[in-house]
VOPAGU-2260 file (C-alpha; in pm, 1 decimal, decimal comma):
REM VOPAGU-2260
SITE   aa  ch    i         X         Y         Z
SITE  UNK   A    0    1364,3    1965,0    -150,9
SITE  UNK   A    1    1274,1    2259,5    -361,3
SITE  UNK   A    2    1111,8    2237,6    -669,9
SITE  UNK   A    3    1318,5    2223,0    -975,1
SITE  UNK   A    4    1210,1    2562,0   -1193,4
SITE  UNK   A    5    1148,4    2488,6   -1585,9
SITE  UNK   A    6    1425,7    2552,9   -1815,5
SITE  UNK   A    7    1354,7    2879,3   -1990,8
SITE  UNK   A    8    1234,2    2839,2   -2349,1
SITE  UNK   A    9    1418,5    2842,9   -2657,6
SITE  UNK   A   10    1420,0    3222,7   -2826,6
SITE  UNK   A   11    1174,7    3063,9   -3119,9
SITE  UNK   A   12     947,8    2924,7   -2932,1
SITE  UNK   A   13     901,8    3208,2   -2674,1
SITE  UNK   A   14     801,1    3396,0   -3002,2
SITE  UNK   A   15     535,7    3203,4   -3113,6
SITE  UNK   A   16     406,3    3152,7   -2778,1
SITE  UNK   A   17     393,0    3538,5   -2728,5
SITE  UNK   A   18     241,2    3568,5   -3088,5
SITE  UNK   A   19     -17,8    3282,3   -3061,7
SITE  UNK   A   20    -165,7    3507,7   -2716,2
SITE  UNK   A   21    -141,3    3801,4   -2833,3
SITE  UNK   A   22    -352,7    3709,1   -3151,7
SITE  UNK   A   23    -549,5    3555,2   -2897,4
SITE  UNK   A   24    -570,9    3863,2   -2695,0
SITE  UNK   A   25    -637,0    4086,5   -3032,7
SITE  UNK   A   26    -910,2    3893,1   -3106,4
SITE  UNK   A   27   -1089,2    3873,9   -2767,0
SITE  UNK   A   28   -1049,2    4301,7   -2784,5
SITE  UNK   A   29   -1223,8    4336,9   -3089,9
SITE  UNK   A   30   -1522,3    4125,1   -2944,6
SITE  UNK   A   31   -1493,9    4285,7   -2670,1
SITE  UNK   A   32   -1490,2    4651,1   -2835,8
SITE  UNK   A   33   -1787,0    4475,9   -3045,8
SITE  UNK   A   34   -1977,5    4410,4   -2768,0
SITE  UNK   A   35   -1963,6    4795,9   -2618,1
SITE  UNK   A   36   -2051,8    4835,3   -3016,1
SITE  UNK   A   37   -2349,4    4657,0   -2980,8
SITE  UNK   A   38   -2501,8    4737,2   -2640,5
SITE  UNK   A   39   -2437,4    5108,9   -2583,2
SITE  UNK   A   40   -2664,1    5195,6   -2840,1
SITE  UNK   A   41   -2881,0    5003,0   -2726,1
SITE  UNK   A   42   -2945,2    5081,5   -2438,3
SITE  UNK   A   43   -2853,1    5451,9   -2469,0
SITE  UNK   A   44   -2651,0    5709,9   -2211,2
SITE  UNK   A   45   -2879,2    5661,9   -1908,2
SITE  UNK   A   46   -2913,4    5333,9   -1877,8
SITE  UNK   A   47   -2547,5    5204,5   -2040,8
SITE  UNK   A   48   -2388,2    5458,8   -1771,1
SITE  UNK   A   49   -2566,1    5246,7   -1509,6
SITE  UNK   A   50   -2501,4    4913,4   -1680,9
SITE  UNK   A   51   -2149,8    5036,0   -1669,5
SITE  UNK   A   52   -2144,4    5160,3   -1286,7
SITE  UNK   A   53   -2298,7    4818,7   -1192,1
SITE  UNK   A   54   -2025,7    4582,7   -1430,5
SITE  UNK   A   55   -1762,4    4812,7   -1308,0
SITE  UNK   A   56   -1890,1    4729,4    -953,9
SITE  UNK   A   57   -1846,0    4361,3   -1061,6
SITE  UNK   A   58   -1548,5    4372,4   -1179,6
SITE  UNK   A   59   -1362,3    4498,0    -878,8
SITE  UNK   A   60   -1525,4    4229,0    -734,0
SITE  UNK   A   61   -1406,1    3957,0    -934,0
SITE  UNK   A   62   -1022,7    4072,3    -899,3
SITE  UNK   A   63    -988,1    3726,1    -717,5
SITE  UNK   A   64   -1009,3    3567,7   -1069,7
SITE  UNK   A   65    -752,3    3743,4   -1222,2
SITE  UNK   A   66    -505,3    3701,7    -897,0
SITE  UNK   A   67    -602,5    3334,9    -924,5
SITE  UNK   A   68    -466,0    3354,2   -1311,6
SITE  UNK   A   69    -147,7    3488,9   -1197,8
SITE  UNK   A   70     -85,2    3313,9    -891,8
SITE  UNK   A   71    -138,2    2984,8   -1014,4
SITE  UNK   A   72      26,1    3020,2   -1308,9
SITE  UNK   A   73     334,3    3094,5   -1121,1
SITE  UNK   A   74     320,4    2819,2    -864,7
SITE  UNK   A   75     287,5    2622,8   -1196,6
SITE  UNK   A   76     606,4    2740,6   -1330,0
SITE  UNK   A   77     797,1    2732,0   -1041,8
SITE  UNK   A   78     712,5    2357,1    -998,0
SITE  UNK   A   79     471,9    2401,4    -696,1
SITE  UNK   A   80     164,8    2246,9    -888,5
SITE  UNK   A   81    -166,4    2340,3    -778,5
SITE  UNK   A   82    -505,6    2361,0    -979,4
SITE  UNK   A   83    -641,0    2656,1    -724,6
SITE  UNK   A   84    -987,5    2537,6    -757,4
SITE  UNK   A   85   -1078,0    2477,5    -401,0
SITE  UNK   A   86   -1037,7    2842,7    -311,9
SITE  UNK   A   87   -1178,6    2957,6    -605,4
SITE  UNK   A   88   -1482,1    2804,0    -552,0
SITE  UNK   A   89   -1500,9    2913,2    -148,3
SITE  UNK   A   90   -1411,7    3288,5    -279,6
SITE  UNK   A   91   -1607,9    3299,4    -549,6
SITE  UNK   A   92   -1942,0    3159,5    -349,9
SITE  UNK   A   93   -1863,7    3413,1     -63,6
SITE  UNK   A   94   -1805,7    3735,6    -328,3
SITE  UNK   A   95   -2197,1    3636,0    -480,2
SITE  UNK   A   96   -2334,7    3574,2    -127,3
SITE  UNK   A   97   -2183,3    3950,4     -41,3
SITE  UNK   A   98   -2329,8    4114,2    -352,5
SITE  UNK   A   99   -2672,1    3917,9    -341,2
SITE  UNK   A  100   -2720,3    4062,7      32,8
SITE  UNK   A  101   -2603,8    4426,5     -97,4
SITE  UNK   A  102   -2821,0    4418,9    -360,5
SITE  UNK   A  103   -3069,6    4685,0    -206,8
SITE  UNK   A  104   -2787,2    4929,5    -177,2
SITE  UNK   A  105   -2608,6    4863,0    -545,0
SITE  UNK   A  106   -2939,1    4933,9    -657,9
SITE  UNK   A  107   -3001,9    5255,7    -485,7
SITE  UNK   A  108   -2667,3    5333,4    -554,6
SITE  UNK   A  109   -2651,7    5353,5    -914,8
SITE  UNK   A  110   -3014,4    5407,3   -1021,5
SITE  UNK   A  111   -3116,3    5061,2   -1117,4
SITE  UNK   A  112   -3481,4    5007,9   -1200,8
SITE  UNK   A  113   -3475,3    4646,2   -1062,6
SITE  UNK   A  114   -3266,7    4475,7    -765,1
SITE  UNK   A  115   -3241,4    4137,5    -982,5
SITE  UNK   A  116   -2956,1    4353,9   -1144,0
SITE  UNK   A  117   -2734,9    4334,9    -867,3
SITE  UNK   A  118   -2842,3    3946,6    -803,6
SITE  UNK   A  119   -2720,1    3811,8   -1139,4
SITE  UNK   A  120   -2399,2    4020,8   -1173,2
SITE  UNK   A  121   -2351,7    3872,5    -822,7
SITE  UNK   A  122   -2413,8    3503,5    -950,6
SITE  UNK   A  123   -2190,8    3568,1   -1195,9
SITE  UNK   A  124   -1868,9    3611,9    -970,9
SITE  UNK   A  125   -1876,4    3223,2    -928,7
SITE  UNK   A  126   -1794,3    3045,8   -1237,8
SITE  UNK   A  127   -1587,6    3385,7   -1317,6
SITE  UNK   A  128   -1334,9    3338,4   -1067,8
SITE  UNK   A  129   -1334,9    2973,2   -1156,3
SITE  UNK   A  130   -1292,1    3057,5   -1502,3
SITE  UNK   A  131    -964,3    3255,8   -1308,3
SITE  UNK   A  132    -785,1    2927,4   -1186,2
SITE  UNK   A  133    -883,6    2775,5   -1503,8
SITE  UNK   A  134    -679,9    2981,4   -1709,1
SITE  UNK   A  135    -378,2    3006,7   -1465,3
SITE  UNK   A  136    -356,0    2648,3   -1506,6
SITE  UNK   A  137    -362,1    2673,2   -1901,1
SITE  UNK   A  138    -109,4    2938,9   -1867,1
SITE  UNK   A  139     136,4    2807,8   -1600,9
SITE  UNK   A  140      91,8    2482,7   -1854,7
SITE  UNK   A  141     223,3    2706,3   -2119,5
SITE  UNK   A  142    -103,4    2550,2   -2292,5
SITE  UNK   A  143    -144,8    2830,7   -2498,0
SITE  UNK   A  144    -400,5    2724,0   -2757,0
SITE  UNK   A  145    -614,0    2589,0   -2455,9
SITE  UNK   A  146    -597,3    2939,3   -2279,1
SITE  UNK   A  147    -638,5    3131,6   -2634,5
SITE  UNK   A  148    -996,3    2984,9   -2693,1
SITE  UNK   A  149   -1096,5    3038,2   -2371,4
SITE  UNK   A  150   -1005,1    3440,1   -2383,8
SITE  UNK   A  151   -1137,6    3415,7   -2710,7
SITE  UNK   A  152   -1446,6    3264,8   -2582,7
SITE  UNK   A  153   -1523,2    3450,3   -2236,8
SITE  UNK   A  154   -1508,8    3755,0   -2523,5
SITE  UNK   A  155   -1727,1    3604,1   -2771,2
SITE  UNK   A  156   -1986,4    3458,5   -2513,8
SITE  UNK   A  157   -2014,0    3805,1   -2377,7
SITE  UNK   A  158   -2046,0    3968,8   -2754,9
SITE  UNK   A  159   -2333,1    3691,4   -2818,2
SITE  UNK   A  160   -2503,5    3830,6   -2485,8
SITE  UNK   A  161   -2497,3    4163,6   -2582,8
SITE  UNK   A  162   -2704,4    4061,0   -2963,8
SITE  UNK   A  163   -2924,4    3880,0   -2805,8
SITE  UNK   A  164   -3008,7    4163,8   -2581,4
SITE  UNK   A  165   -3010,5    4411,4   -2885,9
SITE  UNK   A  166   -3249,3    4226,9   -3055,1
SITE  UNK   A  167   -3479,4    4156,9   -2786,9
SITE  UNK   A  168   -3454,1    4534,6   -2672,7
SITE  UNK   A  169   -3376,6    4400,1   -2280,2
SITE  UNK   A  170   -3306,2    4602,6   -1976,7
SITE  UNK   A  171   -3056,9    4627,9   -1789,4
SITE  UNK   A  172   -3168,9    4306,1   -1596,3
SITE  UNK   A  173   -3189,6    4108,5   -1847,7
SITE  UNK   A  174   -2820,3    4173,9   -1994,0
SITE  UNK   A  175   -2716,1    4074,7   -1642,8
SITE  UNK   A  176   -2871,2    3754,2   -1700,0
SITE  UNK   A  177   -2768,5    3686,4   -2020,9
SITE  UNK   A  178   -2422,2    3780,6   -1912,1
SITE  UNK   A  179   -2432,3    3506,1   -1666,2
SITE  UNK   A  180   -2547,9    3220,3   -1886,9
SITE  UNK   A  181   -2217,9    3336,9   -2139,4
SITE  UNK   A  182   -1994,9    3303,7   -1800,1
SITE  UNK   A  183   -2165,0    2949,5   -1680,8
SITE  UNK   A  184   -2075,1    2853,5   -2071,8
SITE  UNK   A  185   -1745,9    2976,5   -2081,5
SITE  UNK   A  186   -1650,1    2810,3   -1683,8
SITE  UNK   A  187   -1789,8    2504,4   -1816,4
SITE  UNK   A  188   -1522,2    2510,4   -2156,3
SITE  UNK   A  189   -1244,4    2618,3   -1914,7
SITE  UNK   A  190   -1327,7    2264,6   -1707,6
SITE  UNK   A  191   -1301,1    2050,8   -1991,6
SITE  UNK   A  192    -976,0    2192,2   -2095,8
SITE  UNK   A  193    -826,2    2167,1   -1771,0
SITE  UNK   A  194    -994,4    1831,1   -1677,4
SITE  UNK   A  195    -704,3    1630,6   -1676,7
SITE  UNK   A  196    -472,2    1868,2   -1485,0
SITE  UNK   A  197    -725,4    1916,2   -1225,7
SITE  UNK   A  198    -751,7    1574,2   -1139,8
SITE  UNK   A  199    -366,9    1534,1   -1115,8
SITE  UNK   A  200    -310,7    1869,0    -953,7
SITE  UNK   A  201    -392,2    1914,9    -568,5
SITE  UNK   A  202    -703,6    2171,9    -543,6
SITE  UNK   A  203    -493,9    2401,7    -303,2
SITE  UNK   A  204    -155,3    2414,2    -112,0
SITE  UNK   A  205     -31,4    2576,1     196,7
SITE  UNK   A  206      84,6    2917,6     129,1
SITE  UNK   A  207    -185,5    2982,7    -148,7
SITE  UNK   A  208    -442,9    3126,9      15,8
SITE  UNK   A  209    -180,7    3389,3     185,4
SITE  UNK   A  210      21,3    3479,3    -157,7
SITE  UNK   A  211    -320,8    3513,5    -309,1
SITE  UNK   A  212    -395,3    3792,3    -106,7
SITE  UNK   A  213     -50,8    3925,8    -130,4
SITE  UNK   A  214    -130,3    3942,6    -523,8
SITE  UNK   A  215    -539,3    4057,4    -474,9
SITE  UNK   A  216    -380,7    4348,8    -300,9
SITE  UNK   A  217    -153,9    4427,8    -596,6
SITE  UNK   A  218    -446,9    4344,2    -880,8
SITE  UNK   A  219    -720,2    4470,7    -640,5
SITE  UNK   A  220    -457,4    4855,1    -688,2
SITE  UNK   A  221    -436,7    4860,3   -1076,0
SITE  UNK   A  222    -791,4    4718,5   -1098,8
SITE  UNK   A  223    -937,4    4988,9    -913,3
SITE  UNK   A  224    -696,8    5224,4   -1073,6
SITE  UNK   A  225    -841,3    5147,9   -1439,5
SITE  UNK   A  226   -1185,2    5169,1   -1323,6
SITE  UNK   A  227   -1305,0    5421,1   -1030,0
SITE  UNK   A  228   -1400,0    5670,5   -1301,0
SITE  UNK   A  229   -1625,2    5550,2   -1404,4
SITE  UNK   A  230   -1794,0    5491,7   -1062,0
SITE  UNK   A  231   -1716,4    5851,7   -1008,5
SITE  UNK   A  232   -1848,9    5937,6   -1313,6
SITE  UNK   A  233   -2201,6    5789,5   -1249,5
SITE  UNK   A  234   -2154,6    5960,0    -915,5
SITE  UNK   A  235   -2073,4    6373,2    -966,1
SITE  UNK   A  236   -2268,4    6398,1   -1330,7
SITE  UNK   A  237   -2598,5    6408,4   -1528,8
SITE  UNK   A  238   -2711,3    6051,7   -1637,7
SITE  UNK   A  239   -2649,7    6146,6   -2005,7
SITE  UNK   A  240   -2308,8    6236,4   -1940,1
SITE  UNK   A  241   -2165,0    5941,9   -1672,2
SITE  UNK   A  242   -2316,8    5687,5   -2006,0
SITE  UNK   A  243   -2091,4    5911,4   -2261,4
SITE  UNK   A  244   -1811,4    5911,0   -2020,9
SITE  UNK   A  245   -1883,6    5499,3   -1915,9
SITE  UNK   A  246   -1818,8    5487,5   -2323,1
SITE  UNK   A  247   -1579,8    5716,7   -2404,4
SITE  UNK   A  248   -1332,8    5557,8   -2126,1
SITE  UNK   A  249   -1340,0    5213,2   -2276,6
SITE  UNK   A  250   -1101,1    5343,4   -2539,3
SITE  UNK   A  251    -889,1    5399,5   -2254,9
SITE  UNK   A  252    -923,8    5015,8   -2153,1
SITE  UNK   A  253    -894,7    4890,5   -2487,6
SITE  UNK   A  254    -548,8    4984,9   -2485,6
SITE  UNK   A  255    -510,0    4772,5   -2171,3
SITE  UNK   A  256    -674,6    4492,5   -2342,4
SITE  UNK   A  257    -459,5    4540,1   -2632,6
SITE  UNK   A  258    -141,5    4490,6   -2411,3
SITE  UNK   A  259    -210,7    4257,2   -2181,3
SITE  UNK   A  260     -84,1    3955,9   -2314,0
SITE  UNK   A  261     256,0    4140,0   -2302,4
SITE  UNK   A  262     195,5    4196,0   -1891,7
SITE  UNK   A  263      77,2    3784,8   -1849,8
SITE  UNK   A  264     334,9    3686,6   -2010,6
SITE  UNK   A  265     611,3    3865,8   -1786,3
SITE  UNK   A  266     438,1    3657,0   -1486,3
SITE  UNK   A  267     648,6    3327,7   -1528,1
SITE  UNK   A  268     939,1    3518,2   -1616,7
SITE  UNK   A  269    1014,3    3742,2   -1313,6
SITE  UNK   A  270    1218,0    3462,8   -1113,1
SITE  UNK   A  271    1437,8    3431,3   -1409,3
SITE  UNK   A  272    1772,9    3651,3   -1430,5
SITE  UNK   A  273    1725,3    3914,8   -1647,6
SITE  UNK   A  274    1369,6    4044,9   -1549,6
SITE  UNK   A  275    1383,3    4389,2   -1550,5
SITE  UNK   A  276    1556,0    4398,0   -1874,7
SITE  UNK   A  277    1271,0    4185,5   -1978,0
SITE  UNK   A  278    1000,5    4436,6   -1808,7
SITE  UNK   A  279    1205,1    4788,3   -2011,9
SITE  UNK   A  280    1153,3    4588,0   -2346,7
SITE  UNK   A  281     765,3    4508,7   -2260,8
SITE  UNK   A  282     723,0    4881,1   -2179,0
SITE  UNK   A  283     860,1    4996,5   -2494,7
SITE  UNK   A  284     664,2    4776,3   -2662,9
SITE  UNK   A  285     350,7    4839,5   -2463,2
SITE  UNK   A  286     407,0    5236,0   -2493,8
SITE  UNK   A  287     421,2    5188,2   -2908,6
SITE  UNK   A  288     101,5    5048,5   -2869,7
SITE  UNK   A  289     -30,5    5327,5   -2701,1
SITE  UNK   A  290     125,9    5584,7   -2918,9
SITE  UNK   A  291     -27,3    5459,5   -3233,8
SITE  UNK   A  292    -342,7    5422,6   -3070,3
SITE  UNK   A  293    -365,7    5742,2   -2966,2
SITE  UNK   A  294    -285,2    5895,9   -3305,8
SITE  UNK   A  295    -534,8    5672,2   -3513,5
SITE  UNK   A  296    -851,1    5781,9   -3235,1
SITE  UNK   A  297    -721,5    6156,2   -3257,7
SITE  UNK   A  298    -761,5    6154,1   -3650,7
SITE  UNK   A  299   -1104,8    6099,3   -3639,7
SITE  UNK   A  300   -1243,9    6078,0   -3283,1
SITE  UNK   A  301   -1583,0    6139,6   -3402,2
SITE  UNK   A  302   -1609,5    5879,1   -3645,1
SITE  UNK   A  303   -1464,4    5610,4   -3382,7
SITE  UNK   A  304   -1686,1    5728,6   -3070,0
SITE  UNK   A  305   -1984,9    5729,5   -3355,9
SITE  UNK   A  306   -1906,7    5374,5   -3448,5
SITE  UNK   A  307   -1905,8    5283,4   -3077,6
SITE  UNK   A  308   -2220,5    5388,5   -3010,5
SITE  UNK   A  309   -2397,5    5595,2   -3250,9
SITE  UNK   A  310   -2481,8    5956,0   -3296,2
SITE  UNK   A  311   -2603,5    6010,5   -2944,0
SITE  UNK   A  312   -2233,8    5977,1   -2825,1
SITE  UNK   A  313   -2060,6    6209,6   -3060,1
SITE  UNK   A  314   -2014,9    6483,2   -2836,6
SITE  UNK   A  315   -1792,5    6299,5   -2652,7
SITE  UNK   A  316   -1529,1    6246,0   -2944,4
SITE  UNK   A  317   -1292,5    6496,9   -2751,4
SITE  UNK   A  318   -1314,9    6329,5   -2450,6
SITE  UNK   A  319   -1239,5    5964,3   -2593,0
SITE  UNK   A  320    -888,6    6106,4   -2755,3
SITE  UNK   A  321    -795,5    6218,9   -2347,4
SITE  UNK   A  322    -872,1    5840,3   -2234,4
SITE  UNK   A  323    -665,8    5702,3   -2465,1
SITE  UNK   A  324    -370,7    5906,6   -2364,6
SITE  UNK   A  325    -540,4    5763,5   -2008,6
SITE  UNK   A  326    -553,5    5433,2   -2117,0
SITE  UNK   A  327    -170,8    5420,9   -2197,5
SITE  UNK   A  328     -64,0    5572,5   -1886,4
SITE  UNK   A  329    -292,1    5255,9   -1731,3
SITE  UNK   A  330    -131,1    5018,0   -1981,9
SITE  UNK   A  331     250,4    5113,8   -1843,6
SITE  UNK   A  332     124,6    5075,1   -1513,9
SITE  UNK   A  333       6,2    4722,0   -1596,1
SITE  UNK   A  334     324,9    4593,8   -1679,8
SITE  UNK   A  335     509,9    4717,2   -1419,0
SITE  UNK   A  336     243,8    4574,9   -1171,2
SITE  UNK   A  337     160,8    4241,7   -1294,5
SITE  UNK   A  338     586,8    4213,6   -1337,0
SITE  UNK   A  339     532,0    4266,4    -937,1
SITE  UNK   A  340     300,9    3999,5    -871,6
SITE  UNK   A  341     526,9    3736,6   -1020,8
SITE  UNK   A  342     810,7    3870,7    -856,4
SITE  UNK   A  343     712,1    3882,2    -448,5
SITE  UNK   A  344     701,4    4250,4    -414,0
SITE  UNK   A  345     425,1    4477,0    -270,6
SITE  UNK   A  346     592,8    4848,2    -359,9
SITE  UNK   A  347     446,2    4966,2    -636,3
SITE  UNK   A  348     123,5    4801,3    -516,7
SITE  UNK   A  349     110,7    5009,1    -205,0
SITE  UNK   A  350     205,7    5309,9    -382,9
SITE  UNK   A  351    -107,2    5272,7    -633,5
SITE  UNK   A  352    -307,8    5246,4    -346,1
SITE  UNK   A  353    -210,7    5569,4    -226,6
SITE  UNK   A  354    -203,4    5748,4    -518,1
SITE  UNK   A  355    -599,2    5623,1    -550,4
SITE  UNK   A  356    -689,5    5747,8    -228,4
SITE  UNK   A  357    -524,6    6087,3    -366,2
SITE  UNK   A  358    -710,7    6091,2    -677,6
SITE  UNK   A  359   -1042,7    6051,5    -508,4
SITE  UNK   A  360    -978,0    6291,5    -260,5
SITE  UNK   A  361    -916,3    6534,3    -548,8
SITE  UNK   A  362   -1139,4    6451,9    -756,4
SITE  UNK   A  363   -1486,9    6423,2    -455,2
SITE  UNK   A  364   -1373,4    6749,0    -297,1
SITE  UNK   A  365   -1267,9    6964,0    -598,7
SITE  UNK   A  366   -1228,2    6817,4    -965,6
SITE  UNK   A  367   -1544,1    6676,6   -1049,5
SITE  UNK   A  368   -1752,9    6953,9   -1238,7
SITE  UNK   A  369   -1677,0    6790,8   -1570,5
SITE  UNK   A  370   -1586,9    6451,0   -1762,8
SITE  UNK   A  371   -1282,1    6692,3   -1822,2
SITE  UNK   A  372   -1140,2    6706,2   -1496,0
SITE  UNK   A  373   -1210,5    6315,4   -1365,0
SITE  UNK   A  374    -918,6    6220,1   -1660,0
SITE  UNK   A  375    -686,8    6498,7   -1594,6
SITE  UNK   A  376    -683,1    6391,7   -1223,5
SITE  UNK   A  377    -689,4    6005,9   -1321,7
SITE  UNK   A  378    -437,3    6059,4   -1575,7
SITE  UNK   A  379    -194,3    6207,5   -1306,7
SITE  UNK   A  380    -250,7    5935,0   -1123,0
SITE  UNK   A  381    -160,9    5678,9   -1352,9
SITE  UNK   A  382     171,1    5875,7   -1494,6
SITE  UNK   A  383     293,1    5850,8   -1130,3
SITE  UNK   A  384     229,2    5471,2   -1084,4
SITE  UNK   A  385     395,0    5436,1   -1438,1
SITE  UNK   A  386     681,5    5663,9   -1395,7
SITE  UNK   A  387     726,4    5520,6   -1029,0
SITE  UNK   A  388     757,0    5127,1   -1169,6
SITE  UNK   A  389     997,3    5260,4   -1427,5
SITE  UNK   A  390    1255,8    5393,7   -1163,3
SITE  UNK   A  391    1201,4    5087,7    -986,0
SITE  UNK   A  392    1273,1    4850,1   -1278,8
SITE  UNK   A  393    1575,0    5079,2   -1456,4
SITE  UNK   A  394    1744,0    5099,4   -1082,0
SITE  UNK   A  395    1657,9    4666,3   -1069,3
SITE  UNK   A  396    1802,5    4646,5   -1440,2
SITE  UNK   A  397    2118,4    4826,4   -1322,1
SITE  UNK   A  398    2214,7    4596,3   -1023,4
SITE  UNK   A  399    2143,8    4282,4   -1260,7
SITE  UNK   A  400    2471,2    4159,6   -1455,8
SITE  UNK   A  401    2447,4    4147,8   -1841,7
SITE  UNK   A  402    2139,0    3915,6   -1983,2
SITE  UNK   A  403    2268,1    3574,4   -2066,1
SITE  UNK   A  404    2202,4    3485,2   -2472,5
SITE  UNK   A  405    1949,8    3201,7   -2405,9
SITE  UNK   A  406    1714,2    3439,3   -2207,4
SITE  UNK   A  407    1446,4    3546,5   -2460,1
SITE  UNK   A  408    1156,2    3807,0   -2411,0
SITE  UNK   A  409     864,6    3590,0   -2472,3
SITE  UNK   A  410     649,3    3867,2   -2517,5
SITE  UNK   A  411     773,6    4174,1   -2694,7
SITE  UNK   A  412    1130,9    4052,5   -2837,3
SITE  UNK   A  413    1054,1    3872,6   -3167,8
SITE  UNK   A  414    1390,8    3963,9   -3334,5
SITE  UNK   A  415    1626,6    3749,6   -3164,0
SITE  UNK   A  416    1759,1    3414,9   -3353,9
């Protein structure tokens, strides 16, 4: 018997759902912008550009999390329950066990005076990717205010981190471990909402382990497309410059952590009819974003790259204006791709992946003598992964029939009564 699929929800309460997480999601990118605030001065070009290198190095690794997010959610929806913590666990033990044995290389890699770096960023993988399933359940649950603290929290633990380490003047080491006491708090928060559903909901089910990788592949694309850079910053320039790059580009994600409650909450809604009308509005809405972004950082790019990290960044005010126009060519692409992994398709996926193996070609063999030329060739990049999962969706929207009244946009259409 197949499951039965949820009845879609009412046009008011889609709103407030989308509203509640995306206040959620505001708030978690302001203490997340805080925490770049906070620790890039503090630690200063050099070493922030290898903090940077390393965390960007970690998260590619924990991709599995955010798959687990998705893909449980959806099984949720759909009616296939499952809590996903089994595999979480078994991937998340296997990802640390992989980065505590490369530790020697990470460290040579990136310049890191000490190979306990590498060690706790690896430890940290574990109750990360459990944090993953955690909120997957909260969100296939549609328990909203349950999976809005914990954003709000994984944010804030991480912001606390970063004072502490201000205050104390650390290293780079020592953020790593303070960053992995915040992520043991903020699993341990994600448990106790999710206690209850995890001991009715089966830890795993047949078919998970193979649609998670399905969906890794997809994440493991735009994940990798929204962060090489800065890898290949740290790579092809000075020390000084790969740190004002490494801060300069998080304006760039910031606008992807702006919109990506509007991308999460397309998951559940990609088996419904309607979809790609659904996925045109989201873009719009996610391109606005972008837009006004863009114009706010270009009025004054000096002031906001001076707030972010002080006076010793402020030559690279120019530069954080391009990676906004970046980051919303990365922000388009995140709809279009997380609409994907809700909706059993691999295109778009593959097509990232080729366009990344493109990019660094470009950028290792010719386009790397400035922080100039790694976002022109990134930025081309991300335009054709956007502009590709438009065609796709306007060519889906055109073989649908007309929307039925009692589908709502969750996300991005508050207007409807």
């Amino acid at each position: 018997m197949k499951p039965r699929h949820a009845a879609p929800p009412s046009p008011r309460r889609a709103a407030l759902t989308g509203a509640l997480l995306g206040i959620a999601m505001a708030v978690s990118n302001v203490l997340s912008y805080l925490f770049v605030i906070v620790l890039a001065p503090a630690l200063g070009p050099a070493d922030f550009g290898g903090y940077s290198a390393l965390s960007t190095y970690g998260i590619l690794l924990a991709i599995p999390a955010g798959a687990f997010q998705v893909v449980v959610a959806r099984h949720i929806a759909a009616g296939e329950h499952t809590s996903g913590l089994r595999p979480a666990l078994v991937i998340g033990l296997g990802l640390a066990g992989a980065t505590v044995l490369l530790a020697p290389l990470l460290r040579s890699a990136f310049h890191l005076d000490s190979l306990w770096a590498p060690v706790l960023l690896g430890l940290t993988l574990v109750p990360m990717t459990l944090t993953g399933a955690f909120q997957g359940t909260l969100l296939g649950l549609e328990r909203v205010k349950g999976l809005s603290s914990l954003y709000i929290l994984t944010a804030g633990g991480r912001l606390g981190a970063a004072l502490v380490a201000a205050l104390a003047g650390s290293s780079v080491t020592e953020v790593f471990g303070l960053l992995l006491a915040a992520s043991a708090i903020t699993s341990a928060w994600g448990w106790l909402l999710c206690r209850d559903a995890a001991d009715r909901l089966p830890s795993s089910r047949a078919g998970l382990a193979a649609e998670l990788l399905r969906s890794n592949t997809t994440l493991a694309a735009f994940m990798a497309l929204t962060n090489v850079d800065v890898l290949l910053a740290r790579h092809f320039l000075t020390a000084h410059e790969s740190g004002g790059y490494a801060l300069a580009s998080t304006f760039g994600r910031a606008v992807c952590w702006a919109t990506q409650f509007v991308a999460l909450l397309l998951v559940p809604r990609m088996q419904s009819h309607g979809a790609a009308r659904v996925r045109l509005k989201a873009s719009g809405l996610v391109l606005a974003i972008g837009l006004v972004t863009f114009a706010v950082v270009a009025l004054a790019p000096r002031f906001w790259i001076g707030l972010a990290g002080g006076e010793q960044y402020t030559d690279f005010a120019g530069l954080a204006v391009a990676c906004v126009a970046l980051g919303t060519a990365w922000a388009l692409a995140q709809v279009w791709l997380f609409s994907e992994m809700g909706s059993n398709s691999s295109v778009l996926g593959g097509l990232t992946w080729v366009v990344l193996v493109v990019q660094a070609v470009t950028i290792g063999f010719w386009w790397h003598d400035s922080a100039g030329q790694i976002v022109a060739v990134c930025t081309a990049g991300a335009l054709t992964v956007a502009v590709a999962g438009l065609a796709l969706t306007v060519l889906a929207h055109q073989a649908e029939r007309p929307l039925d009244q009692t589908s709502a946009l969750a996300a991005t259409d508050g207007t409807r009564t």
